[in-house]
C-alpha positions as CSV (number, residue, x, y, z in Angstrom):
1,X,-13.6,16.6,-10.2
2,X,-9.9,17.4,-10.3
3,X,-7.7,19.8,-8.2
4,X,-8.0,22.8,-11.0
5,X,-11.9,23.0,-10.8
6,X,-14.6,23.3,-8.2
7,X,-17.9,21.8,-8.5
8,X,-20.5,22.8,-10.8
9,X,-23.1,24.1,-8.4
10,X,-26.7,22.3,-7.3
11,X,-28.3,21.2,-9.8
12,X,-32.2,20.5,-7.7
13,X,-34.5,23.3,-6.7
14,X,-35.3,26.5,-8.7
15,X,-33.0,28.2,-10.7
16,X,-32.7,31.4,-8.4
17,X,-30.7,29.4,-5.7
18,X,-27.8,28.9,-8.7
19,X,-28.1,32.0,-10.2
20,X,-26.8,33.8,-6.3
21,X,-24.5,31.4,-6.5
22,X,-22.9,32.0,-9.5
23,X,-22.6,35.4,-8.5
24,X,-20.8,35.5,-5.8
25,X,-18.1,33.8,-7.9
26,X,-15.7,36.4,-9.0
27,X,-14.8,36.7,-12.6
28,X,-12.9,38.0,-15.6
29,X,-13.1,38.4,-19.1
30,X,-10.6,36.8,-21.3
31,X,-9.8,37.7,-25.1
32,X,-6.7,37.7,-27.5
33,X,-6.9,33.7,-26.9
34,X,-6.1,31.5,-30.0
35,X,-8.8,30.7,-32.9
36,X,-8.4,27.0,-32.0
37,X,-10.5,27.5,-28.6
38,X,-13.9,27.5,-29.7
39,X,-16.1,26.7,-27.2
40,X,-15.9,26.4,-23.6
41,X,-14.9,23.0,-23.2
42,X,-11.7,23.5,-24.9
43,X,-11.0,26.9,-23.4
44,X,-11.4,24.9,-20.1
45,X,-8.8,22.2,-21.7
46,X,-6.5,25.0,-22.5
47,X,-6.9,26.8,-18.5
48,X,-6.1,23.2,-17.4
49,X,-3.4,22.5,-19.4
50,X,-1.5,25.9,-18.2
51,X,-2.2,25.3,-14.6
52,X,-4.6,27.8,-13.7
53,X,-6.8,27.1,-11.2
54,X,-10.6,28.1,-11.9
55,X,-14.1,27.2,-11.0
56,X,-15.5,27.3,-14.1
57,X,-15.7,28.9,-18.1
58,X,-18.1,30.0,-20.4
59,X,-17.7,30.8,-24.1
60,X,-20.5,31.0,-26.9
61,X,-19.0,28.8,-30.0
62,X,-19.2,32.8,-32.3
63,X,-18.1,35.0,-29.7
64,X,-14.4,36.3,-29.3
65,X,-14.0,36.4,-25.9
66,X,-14.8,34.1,-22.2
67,X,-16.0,34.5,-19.0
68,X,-14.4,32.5,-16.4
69,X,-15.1,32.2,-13.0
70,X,-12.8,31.7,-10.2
71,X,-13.3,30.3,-6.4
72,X,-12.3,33.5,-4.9
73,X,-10.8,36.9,-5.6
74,X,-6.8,35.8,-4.7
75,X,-7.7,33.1,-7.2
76,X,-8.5,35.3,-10.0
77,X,-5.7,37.7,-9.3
78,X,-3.1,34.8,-9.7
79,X,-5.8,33.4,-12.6
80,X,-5.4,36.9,-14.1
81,X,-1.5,37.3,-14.0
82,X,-1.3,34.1,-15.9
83,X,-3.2,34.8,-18.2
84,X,-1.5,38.1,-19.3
85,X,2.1,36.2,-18.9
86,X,0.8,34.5,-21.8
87,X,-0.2,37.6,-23.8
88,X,-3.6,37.5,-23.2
89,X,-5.8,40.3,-22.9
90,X,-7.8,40.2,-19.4
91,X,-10.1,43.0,-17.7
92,X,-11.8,41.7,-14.0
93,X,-15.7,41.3,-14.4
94,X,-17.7,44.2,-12.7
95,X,-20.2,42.2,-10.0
96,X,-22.5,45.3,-10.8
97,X,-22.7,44.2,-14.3
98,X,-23.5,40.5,-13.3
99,X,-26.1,41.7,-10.7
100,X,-27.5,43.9,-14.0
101,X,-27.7,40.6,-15.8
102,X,-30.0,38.9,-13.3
103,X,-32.4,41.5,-12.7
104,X,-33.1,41.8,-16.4
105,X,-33.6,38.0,-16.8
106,X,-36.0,37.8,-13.8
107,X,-37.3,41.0,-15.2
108,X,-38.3,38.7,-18.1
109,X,-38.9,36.1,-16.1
110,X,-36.0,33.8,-17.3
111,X,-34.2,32.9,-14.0
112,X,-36.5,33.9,-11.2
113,X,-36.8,32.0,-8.0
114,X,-37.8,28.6,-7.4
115,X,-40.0,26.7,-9.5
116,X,-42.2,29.3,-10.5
117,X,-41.3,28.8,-13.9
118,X,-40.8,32.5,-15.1
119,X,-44.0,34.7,-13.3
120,X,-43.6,38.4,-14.6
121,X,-44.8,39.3,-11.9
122,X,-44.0,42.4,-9.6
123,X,-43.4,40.7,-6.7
124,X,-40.4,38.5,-8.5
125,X,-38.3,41.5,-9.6
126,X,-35.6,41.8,-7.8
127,X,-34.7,45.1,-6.1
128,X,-31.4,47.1,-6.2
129,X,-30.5,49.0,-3.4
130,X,-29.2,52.2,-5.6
131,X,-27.6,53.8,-2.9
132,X,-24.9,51.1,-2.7
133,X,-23.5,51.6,-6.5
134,X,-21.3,54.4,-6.3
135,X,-21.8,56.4,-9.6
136,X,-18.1,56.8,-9.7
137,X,-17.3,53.3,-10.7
138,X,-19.6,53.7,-13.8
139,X,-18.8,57.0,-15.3
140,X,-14.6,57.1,-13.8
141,X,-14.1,53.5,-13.5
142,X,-10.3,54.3,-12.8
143,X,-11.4,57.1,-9.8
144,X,-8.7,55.1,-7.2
145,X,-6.2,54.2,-9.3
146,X,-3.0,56.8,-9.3
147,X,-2.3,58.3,-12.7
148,X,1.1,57.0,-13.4
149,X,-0.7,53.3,-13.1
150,X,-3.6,54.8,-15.1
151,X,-1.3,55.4,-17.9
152,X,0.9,52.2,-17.6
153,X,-2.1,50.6,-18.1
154,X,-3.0,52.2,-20.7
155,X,0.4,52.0,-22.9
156,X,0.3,48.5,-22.3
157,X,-3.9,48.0,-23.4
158,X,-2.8,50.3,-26.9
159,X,0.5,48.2,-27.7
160,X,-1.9,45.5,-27.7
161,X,-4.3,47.3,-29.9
162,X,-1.2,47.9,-32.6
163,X,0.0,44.0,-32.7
164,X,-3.6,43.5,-33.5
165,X,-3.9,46.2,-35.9
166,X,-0.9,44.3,-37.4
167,X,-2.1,41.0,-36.9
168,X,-5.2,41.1,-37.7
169,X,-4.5,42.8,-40.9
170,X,-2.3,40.0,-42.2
171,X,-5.2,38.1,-41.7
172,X,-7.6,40.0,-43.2
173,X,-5.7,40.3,-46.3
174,X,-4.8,36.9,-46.6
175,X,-3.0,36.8,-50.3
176,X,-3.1,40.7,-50.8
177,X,-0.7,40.8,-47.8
178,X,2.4,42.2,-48.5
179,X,5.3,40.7,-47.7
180,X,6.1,43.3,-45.1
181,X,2.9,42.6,-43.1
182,X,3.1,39.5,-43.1
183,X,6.7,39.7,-41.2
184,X,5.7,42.0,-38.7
185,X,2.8,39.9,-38.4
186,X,5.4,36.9,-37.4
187,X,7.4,38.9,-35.6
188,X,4.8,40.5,-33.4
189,X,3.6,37.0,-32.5
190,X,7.1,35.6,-32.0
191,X,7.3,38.9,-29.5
192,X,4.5,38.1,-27.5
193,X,5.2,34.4,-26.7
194,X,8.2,34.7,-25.3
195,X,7.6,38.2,-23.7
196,X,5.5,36.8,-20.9
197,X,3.7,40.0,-21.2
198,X,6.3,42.6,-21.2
199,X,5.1,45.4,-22.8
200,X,8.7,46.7,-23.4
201,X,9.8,43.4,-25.3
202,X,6.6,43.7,-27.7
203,X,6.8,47.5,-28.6
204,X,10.5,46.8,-29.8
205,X,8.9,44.0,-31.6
206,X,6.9,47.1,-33.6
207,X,7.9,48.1,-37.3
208,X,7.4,51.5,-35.9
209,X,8.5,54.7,-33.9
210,X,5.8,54.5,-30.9
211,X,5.8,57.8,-28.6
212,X,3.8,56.2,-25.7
213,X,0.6,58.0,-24.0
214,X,1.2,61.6,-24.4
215,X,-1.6,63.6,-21.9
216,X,-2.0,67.2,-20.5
217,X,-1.2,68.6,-17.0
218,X,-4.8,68.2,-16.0
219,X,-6.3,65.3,-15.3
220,X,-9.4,66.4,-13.1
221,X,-12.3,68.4,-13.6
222,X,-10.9,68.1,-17.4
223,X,-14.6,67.6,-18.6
224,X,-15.8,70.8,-20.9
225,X,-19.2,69.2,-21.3
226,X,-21.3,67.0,-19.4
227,X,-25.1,65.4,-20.7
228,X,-27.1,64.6,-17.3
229,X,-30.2,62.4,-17.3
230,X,-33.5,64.1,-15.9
231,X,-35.0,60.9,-13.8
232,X,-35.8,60.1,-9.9
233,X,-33.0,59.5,-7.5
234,X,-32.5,56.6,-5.1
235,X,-35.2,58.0,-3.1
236,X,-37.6,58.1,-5.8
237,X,-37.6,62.2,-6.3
238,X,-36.9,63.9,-9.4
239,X,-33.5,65.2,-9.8
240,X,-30.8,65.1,-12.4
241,X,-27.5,63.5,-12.6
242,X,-25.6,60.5,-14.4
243,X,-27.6,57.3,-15.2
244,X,-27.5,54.3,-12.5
245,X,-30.0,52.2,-14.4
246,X,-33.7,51.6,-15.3
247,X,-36.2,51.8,-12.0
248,X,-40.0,51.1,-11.4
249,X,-40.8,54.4,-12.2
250,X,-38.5,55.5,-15.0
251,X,-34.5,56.2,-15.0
252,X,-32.6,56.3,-11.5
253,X,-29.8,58.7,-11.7
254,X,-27.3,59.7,-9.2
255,X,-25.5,63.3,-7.9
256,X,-22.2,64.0,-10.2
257,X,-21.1,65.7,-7.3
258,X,-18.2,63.2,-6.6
259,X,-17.5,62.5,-10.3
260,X,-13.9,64.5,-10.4
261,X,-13.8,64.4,-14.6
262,X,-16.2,67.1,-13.6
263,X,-15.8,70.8,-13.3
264,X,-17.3,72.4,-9.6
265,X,-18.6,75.4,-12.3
266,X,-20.5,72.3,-14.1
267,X,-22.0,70.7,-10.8
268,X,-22.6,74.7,-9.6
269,X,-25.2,75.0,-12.9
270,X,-26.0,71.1,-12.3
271,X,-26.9,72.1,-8.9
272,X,-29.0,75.0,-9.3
273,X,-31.1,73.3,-11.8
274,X,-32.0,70.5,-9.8
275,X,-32.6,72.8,-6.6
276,X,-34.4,76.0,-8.3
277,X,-36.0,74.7,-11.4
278,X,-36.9,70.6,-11.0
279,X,-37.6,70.7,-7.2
280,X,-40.0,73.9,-8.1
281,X,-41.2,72.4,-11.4
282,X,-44.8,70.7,-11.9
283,X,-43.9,68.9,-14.5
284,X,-42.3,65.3,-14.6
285,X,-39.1,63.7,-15.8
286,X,-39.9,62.2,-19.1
287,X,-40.2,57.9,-18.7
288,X,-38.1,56.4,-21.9
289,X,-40.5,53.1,-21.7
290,X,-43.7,55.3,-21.2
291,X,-42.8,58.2,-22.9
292,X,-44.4,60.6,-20.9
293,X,-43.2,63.3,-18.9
294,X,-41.6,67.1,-19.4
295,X,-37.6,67.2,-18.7
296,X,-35.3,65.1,-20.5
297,X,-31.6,66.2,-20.4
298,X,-29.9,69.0,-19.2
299,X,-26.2,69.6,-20.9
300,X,-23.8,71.8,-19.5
301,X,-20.5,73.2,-21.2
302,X,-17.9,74.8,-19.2
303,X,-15.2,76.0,-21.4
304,X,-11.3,77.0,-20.5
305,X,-12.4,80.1,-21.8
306,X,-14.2,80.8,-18.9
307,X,-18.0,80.9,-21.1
308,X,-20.6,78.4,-19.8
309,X,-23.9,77.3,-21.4
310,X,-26.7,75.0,-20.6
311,X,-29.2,73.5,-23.0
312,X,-32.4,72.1,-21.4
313,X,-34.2,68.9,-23.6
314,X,-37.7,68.8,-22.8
315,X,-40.9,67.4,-24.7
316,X,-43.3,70.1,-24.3
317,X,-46.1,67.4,-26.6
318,X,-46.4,65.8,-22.7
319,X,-47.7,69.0,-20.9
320,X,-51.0,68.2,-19.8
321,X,-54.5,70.5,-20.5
322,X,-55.7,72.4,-23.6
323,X,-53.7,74.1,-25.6
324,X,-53.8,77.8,-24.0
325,X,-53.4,76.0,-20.7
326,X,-49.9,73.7,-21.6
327,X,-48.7,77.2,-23.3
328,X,-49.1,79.0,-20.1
329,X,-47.6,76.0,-18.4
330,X,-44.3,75.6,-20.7
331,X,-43.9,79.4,-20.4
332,X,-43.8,79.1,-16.7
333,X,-41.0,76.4,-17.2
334,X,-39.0,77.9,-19.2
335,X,-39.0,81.2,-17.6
336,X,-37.9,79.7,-13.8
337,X,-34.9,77.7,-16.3
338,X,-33.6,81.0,-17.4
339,X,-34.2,82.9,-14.5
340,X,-32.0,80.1,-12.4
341,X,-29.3,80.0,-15.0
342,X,-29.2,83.9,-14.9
343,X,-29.1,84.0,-11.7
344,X,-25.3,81.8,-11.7
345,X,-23.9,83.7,-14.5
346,X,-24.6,81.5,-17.3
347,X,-23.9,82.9,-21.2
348,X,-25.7,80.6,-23.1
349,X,-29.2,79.4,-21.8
350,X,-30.7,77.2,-24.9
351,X,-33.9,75.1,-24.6
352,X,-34.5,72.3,-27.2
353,X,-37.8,70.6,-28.1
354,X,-38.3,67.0,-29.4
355,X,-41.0,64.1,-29.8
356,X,-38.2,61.9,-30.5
357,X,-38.9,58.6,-28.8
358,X,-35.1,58.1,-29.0
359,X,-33.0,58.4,-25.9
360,X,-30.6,60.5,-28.0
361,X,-31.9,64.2,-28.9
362,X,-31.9,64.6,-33.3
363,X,-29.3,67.0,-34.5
364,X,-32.1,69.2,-36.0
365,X,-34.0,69.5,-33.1
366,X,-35.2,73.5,-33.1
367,X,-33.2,75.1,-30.5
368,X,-34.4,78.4,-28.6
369,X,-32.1,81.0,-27.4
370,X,-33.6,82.4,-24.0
371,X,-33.3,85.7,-22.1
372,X,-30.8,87.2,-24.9
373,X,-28.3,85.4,-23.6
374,X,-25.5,83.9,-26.2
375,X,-26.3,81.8,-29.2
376,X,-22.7,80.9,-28.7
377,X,-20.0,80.5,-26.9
378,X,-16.2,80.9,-27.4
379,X,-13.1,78.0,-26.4
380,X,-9.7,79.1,-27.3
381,X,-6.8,76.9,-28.5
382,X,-3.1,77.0,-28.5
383,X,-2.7,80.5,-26.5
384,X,-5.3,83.2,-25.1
385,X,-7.4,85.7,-27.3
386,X,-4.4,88.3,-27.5
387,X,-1.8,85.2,-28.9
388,X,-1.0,85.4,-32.5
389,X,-1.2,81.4,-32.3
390,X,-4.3,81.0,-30.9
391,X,-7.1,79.8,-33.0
392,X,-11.1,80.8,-31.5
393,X,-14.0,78.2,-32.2
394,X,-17.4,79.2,-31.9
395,X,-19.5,76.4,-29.9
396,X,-23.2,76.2,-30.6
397,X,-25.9,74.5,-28.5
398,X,-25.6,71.1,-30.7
399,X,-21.9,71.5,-31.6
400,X,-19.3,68.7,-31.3
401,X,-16.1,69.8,-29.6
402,X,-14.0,67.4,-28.0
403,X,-14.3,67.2,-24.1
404,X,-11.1,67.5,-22.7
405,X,-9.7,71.2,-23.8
406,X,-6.2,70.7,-22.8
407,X,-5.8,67.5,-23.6
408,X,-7.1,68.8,-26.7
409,X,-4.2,70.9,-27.6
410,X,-1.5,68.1,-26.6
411,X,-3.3,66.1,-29.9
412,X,-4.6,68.7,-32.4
413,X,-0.5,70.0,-31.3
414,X,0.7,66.5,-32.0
415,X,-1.0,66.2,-35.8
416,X,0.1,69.4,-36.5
417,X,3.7,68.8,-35.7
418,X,3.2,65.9,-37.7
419,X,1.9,68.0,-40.9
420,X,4.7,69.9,-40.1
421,X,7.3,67.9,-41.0
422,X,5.5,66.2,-43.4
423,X,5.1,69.4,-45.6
424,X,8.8,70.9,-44.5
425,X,10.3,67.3,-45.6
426,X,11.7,66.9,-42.3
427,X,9.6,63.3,-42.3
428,X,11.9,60.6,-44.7
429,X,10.1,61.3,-48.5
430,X,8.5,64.3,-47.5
431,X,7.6,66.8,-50.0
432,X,9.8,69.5,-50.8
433,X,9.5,72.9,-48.6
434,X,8.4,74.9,-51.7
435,X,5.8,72.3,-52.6
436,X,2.0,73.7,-52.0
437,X,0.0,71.3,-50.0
438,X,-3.5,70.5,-49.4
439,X,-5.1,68.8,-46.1
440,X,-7.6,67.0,-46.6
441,X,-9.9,67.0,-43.6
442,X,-12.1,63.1,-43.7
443,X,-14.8,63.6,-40.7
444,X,-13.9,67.4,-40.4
445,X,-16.7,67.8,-37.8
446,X,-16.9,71.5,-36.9
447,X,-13.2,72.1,-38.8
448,X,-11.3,72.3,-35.4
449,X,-8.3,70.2,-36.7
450,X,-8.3,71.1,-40.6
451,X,-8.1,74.9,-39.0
452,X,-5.1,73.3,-36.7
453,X,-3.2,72.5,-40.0
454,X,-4.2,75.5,-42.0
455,X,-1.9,77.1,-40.2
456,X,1.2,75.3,-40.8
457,X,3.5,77.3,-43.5
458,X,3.0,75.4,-46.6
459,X,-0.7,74.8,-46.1
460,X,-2.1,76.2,-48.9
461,X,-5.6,74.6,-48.9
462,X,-7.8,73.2,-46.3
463,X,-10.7,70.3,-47.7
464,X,-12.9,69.7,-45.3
465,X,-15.5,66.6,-45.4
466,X,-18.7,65.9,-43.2
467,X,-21.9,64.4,-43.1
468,X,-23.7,66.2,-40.3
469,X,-24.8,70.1,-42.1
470,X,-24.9,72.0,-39.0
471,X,-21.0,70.8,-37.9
472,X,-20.5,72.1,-41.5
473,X,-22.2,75.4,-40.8
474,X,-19.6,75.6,-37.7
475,X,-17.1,75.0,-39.7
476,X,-17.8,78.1,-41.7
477,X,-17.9,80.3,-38.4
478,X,-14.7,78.6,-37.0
479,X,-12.8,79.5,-40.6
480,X,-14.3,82.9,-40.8
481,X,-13.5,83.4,-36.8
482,X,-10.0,83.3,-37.5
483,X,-9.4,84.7,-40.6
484,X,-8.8,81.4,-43.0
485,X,-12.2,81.2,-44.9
486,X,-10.0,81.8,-48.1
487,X,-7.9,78.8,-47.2
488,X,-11.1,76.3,-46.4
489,X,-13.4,74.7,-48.0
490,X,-16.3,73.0,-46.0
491,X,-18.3,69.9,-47.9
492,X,-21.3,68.5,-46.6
493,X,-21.7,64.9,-47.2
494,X,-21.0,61.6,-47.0
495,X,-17.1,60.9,-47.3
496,X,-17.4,57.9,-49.6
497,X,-19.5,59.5,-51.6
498,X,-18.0,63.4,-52.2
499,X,-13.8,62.3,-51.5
500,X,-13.2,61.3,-55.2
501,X,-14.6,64.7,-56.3
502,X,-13.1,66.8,-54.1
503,X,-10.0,66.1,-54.7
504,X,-10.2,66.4,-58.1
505,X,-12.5,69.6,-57.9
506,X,-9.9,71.1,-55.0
507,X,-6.3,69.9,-56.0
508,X,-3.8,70.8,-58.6
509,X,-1.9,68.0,-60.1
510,X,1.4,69.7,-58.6
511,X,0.1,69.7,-55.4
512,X,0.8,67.7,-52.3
513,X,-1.9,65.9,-50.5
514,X,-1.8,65.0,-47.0
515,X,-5.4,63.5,-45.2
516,X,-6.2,63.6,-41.5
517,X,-9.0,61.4,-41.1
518,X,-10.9,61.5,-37.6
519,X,-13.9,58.8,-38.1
520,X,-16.8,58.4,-36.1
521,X,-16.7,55.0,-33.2
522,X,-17.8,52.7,-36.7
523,X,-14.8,53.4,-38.6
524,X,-14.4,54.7,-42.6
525,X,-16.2,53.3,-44.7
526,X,-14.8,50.9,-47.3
527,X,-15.3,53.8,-50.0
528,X,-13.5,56.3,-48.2
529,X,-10.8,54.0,-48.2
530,X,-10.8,53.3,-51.5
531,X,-10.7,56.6,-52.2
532,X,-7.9,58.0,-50.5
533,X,-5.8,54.8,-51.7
534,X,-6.6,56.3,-55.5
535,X,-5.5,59.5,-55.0
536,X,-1.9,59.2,-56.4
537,X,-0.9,62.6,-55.0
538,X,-2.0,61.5,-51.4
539,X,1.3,60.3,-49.5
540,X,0.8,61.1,-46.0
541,X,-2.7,59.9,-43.9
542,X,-2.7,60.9,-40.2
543,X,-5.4,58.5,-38.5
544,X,-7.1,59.5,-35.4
545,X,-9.3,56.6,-33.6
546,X,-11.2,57.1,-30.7
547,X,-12.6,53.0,-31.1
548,X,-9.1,50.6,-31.5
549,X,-11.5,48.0,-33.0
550,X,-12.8,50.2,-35.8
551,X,-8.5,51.1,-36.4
552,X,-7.6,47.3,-36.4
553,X,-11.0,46.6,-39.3
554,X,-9.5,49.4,-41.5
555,X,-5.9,48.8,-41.7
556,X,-6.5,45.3,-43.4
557,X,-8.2,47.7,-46.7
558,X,-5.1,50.5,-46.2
559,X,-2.5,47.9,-46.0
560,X,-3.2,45.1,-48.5
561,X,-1.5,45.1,-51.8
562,X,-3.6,47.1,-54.5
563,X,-6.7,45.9,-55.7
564,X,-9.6,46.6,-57.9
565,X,-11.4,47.6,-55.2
566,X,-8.2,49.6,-53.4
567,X,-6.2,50.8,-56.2
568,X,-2.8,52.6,-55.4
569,X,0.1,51.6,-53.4
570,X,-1.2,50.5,-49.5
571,X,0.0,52.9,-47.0
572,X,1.8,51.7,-44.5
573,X,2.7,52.4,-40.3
574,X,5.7,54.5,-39.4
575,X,5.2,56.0,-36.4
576,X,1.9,56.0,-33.4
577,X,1.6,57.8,-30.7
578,X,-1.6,57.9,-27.8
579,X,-3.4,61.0,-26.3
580,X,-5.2,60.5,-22.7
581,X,-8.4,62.8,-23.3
582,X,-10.2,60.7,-21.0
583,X,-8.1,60.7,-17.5
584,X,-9.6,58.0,-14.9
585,X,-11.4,55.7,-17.5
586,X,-9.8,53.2,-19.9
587,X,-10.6,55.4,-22.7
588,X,-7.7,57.4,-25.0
589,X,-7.4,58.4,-28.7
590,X,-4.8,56.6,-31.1
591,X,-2.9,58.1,-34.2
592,X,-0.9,56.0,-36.3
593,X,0.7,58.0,-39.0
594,X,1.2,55.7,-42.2
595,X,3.2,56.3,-45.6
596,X,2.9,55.2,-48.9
597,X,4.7,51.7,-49.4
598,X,7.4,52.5,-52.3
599,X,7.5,49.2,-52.8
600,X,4.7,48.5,-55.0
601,X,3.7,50.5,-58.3
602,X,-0.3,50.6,-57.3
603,X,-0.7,48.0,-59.6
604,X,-3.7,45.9,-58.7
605,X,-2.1,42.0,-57.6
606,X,-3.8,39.4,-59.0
């Protein structure tokens, strides 16, 4: 063995022995590292050849990223900072995660203890001691870290998502690269090797205006909505809360009462549901692996507005007796629900039925309004009720609306600014300020941002797009709400398959077309791309991404030169800017705003 590596660990005796040891190595997780290292042997070659001391590295042959292990934490921390020195991407492995790993293989019964040879037996599970996780670390990772570092942190973590974007493209589109990706591409790389990973030096490396991490005042209790898990606690008694893990007897979830992306009105209704209706209850929390039992989920909005509503997910199939007997049982249930949320001042108090075997409750799911209380409750952008500015969305029990109200504004304010000068001209090839333009909304959801632009002067048409009918239906409400349902139109569908007819069906050929597209985590599909690049009238595309990785697949298809496939010219980055909706975690939303690329004709290349 040399000076860079430790040893390899015992290799006599059973396999549980090396398993604790290799966790109390500690450990990061390396990516952005060259093609060339495919396996772990020369990503071991390449640690030694840099001078970083480690214990030891694992890499699957297919998989884009490596785990390596490190004698002790000061060795990792100097490991780490040499690693991003040379532009890698590096995140410290949680040891809650590697303790995850081990009770699921001995769960199994691949790695349990000592020459058994893999008994599934109770007594060789190994048992957590849920009390020690602190539920913080799961749902704010970033709960101790001071906001100013939270955000340096995560400027530098999207820079790196635009070289790849950039990068990654060039790559992807091999000959149908234009020329201009192809030298950003060069320059981006030329950037981050002789950066040593200063963030500064690669975002002037960028072929575009890059505003930073934009976020609102508010960065705790910013959470409008909250879905808690009905399961037992660390004690083993029913009681609802965010999800430790998996237990003996069903879920193990812990108190969100020191969770600060959460509102005290949210843990006030949290509170008095698990005190006055689930303490009082005789029915159980419902077992995903055995599917049996009563409650499922509670969810719990809490809106700037000052409204509140909680929706209650129960399977009511699980009630036990005959059929007159569960009846009077499920009445009893729901009545103690609504008379506890009553009793706090709840508007909306919705209970939701489902068989669904799925952790995840089905949009269509019938929904039941209880004790005439709302169907609906109201959250108010841009201004109050009274402002001529404001805009009023109507929030249903199964409505998407993002969580983070004023966070919120500072991006729906952001796009719209950007729409803004887009239709005034004010952006470099704009159209001209007597020009009537259209929006088209891709992934519209309940309509919140297409309603955002419809109000820009020189908006004269709002397209909406979206696959799930009841966000559609919302849509409807939101436009009517505010006095723009002549302005809107609201399709239900899939993008790729209605975007080439509606903008034919919904567009003049004088008009303007600018898209906002707001995907789901997967992306666009290659369709949707294909047909906003054939829409000759479409200049302007305003890309929202809440998943970098889905961003960085779909700019290699809005980039490359035209094809059959992608007719029109390839749009191209001129300006990205981040939005924090998601203070204390790692998450935040990207825009990139992208222009047609004068430079080619739309001709497909050969």
């Amino acid at each position: 063995a040399d000076g860079t590596r430790g040893g390899g660990g015992s290799s006599g005796g059973g396999g549980g022995g090396r398993d604790d040891e290799r966790l109390s190595y500690p450990r990061a997780v390396v990516r952005d590292f060259p093609r060339r290292l495919g396996s772990a042997k020369q990503f071991e070659k390449y640690l030694e050849k840099q001078s970083i001391a480690f214990h030891r590295a694992r890499k699957g042959p297919r998989q884009n990223f490596a785990i390596v292990a490190f004698a002790d934490a000061a060795q990792r921390s100097a490991g780490m900072a040499a690693l991003r020195a040379l532009g890698l991407y590096v995140t410290e492995q949680d040891q809650d995660y590697q303790l995850k790993r081990k009770i699921q293989q001995q769960q199994r019964g691949v790695g349990g203890g000592g020459g058994g040879g893999g008994d599934r037996g109770d007594d060789k599970r190994a048992k957590v001691d849920w009390n020690s996780i602190d539920i913080r670390d799961k749902v704010t990772p970033w709960w101790n870290v001071s906001y100013d570092v939270q955000l340096q942190r995560k400027r530098t973590d999207i820079v790196k998502s635009l070289c790849k974007m950039y990068t990654d493209a060039n790559y992807n589109a091999r000959e149908h690269a234009p020329a201009w990706l192809s030298d950003a591409s060069r320059q981006i790389q030329k950037a981050k090797s002789s950066s040593k990973g200063d963030t500064d030096a690669i975002v002037a490396a960028l072929p575009l205006s890059f505003d930073g991490v934009l976020h609102a005042d508010t960065i705790d209790g910013y959470r409008n909505k909250i879905q808690c898990t009905v399961g037992y606690n660390a004690e083993g008694k029913p009681d609802v809360g965010f999800v430790l893990g998996r237990g003996a007897s069903g879920v193990v979830v812990a108190s969100i009462a020191e969770c600060s992306n959460v509102s005290g009105r949210a843990k006030e209704i949290v509170a008095a549901f698990s005190q006055q209706v689930l303490r009082a209850s005789s029915q159980l929390p419902y077992n995903q692996h055995s599917h049996v039992g009563f409650w499922r989920e509670l969810t719990v909005r809490t809106l700037a507005s000052g409204q509140t509503m909680a929706v209650i997910v129960v399977t009511e199939a699980n009630v036990a007796g005959d059929s007159d007997a569960s009846a009077l049982l499920i009445a009893a249930e729901k009545q103690r629900y609504a008379d506890a949320m009553l009793a706090i001042g709840v508007d909306g108090i919705a209970y939701v039925t489902t068989n669904s075997m799925s952790s995840s409750t089905p949009p269509d799911a019938p929904v039941e309004i209880l004790a005439s209380s709302k169907a609906t409750i109201t959250e108010t952008l841009f201004g109050t009720d009274e402002t001529a500015t404001a805009l009023q969305f109507q929030i249903s029990p199964m409505s998407f609306f993002q969580v983070n109200t004023p966070a919120t504004e500072v991006l729906y304010g952001a796009i719209r600014d950007a729409i803004r000068a887009e239709v005034s001209g004010g952006a470099a090839g704009g159209a001209a300020a007597d020009t009537s333009t259209v929006v088209l909304d891709v992934c519209c959801g309940a309509g919140t941002i297409g309603l955002a632009c419809a109000a820009v002067d020189g908006v004269s048409k709002v397209v909406g797009v979206e696959i799930v009918d009841a966000a559609i239906r919302d849509a409807h409400i939101n436009s009517d709400v505010n006095n723009m349902s002549d302005k809107c139109v609201w399709l239900c569908g899939k993008a790729e398959k209605l975007l080439r007819k509606a903008i034919t069906s919904h567009t003049k050929p004088t008009d303007a077309v600018v898209a906002v597209v707001d995907p789901p985590r997967a992306g666009l599909h290659n369709d949707t791309i294909g047909a906003l690049r054939a829409c000759t009238a479409l200049d302007f595309v305003v890309y929202v991404s809440c998943h970098q990785p889905s961003l960085i697949r779909d700019a290699a298809n809005l980039f490359k030169k035209p094809t059959k496939k992608y007719p029109g010219a390839p749009f191209r980055p001129v300006r990205a800017f981040a939005v924090d909706l998601f203070p204390h975690t790692p998450n935040c939303e990207l825009v990139v705003l992208m222009k047609r690329d004068a430079a080619h004709d739309g001709a497909p290349s050969a």
